[in-house]
C-alpha positions as CSV (number, residue, x, y, z in Angstrom):
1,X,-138.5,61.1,-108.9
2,X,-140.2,64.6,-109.7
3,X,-143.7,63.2,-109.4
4,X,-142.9,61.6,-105.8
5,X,-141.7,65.0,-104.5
6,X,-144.3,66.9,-105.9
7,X,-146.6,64.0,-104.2
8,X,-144.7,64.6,-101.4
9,X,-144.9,68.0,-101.0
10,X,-148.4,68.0,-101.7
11,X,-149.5,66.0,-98.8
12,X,-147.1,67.5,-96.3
13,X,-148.9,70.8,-97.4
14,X,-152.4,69.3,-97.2
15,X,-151.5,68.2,-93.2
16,X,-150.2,71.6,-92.4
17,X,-153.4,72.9,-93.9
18,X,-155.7,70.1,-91.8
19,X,-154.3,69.3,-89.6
20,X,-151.3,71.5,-88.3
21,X,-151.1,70.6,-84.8
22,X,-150.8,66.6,-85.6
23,X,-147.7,67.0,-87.9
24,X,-146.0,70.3,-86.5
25,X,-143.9,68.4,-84.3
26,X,-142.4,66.1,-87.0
27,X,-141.2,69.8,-88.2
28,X,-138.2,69.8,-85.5
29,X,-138.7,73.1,-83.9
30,X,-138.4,72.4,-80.0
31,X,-142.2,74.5,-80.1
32,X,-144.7,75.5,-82.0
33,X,-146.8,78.7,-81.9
34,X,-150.4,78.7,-80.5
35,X,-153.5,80.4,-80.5
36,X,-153.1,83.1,-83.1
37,X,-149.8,81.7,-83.8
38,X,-151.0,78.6,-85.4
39,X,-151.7,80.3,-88.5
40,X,-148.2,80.6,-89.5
41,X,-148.3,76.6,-89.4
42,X,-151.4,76.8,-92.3
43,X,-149.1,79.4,-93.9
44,X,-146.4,76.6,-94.4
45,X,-149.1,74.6,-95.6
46,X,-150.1,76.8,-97.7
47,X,-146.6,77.4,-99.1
48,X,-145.8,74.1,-99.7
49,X,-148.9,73.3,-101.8
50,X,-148.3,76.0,-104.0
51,X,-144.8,75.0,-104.4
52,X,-145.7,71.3,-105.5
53,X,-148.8,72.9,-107.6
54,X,-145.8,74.5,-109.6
55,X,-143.5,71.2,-110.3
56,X,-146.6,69.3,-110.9
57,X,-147.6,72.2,-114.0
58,X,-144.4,71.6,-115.1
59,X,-144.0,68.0,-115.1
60,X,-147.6,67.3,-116.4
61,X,-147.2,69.9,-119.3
62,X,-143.8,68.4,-120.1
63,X,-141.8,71.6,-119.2
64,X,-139.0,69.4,-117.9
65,X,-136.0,72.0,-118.6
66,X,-138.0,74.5,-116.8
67,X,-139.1,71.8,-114.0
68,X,-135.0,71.3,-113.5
69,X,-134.6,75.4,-113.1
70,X,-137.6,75.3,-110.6
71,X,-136.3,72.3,-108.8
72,X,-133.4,73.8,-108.0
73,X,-134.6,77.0,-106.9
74,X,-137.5,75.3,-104.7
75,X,-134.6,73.7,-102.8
76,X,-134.2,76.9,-101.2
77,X,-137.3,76.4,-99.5
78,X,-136.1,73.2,-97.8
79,X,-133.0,75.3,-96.8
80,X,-135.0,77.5,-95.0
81,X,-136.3,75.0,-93.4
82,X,-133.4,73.3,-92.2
83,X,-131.8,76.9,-91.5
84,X,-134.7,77.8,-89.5
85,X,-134.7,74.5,-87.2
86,X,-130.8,75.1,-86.9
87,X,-131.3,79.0,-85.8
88,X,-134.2,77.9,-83.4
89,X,-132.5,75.0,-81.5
90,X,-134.4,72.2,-82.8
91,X,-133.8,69.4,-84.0
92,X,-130.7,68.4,-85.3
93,X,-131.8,65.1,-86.9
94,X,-134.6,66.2,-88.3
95,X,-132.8,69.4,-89.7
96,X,-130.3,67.9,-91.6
97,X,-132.1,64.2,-92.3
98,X,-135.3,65.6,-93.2
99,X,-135.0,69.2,-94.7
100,X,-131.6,68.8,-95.5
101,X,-131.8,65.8,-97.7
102,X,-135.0,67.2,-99.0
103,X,-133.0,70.7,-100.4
104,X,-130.2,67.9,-101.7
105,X,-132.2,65.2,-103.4
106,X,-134.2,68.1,-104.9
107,X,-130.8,70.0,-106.2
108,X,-129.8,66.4,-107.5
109,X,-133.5,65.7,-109.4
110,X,-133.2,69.4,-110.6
111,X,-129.8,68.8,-112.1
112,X,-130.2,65.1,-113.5
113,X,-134.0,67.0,-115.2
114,X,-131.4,69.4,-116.5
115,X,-129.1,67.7,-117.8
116,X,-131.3,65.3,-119.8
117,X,-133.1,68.1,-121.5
118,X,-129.2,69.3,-122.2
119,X,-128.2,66.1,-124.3
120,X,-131.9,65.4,-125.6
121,X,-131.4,69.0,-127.3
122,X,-127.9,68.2,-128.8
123,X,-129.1,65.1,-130.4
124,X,-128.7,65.5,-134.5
125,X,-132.2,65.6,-135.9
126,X,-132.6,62.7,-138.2
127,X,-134.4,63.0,-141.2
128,X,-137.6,61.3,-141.4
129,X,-138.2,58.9,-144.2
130,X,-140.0,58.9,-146.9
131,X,-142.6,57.0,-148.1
132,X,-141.5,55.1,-151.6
C-alpha cells in the first residue's frame, strides 16, 4: 500500500509540475490563481514530489519503522489540503473524499507499517543451527 501512495503522489506532483492548469480543478478550490499566481500550483507540485521522493527512500532502503513515522506525519499534508478547500469554499466532496481519505488511509498505512516493525522486533531470536 506504501508503494501505490508514493506512486500516487508522485504523479499527482509530476501534473502539478506539467501541467497545472489541466489538473488544478480536480484540486476543489472554487478558483485557481493565474498569471503570476500559477506558480503556487508548480509549488504544490513541487511539494508533493519531494514528499513521495521521501517514502519512496524509505521504503526502497527498507526503513519501514521510519516509513510508518513519516507516513503519519505526511498526512498532515493532506490535511492541509482538505483544510484549505474547507476554509476557501470549495469543494466539499472533493475535500473530504479526496484529501480527507488520503490524510486517513495514510494515518492507517503509517500505523499498520508501525506496528509490524513493533511485533517483528519482539520476536525471540532463534538460534541458528549448526552444521553437524
Amino acid at each position: 500500500m506504501a508503494a501505490a501512495f508514493i506512486l500516487f503522489i508522485l504523479w499527482f506532483g509530476t501534473e502539478f509540475i506539467l501541467r497545472p492548469e489541466t489538473v488544478a480543478p480536480s484540486f476543489g478550490l472554487p478558483s485557481w490563481p493565474s498569471g503570476d499566481g500559477g506558480g503556487f500550483l508548480i509549488i504544490k507540485g513541487i511539494r508533493d514530489v519531494v514528499l513521495a521522493l521521501v517514502l519512496g527512500i524509505l521504503l526502497v532502503t527498507g526503513h519501514r519503522r521510519a516509513l510508518g513515522w513519516v507516513l503519519l506525519v505526511e498526512a498532515l499534508a493532506a490535511c492541509g489540503d482538505m483544510t484549505t478547500v474547507l476554509a476557501h469554499e470549495g469543494s466539499m466532496p472533493t475535500a473530504l473524499g479526496v484529501h480527507g481519505l488520503t490524510a486517513t488511509l495514510m494515518v492507517v498505512n503509517g500505523l499498520l507499517m508501525m506496528r509490524e516493525t513493533r511485533k517483528v522486533a519482539a520476536a525471540p531470536a532463534t538460534p541458528a543451527l549448526q552444521p553437524a
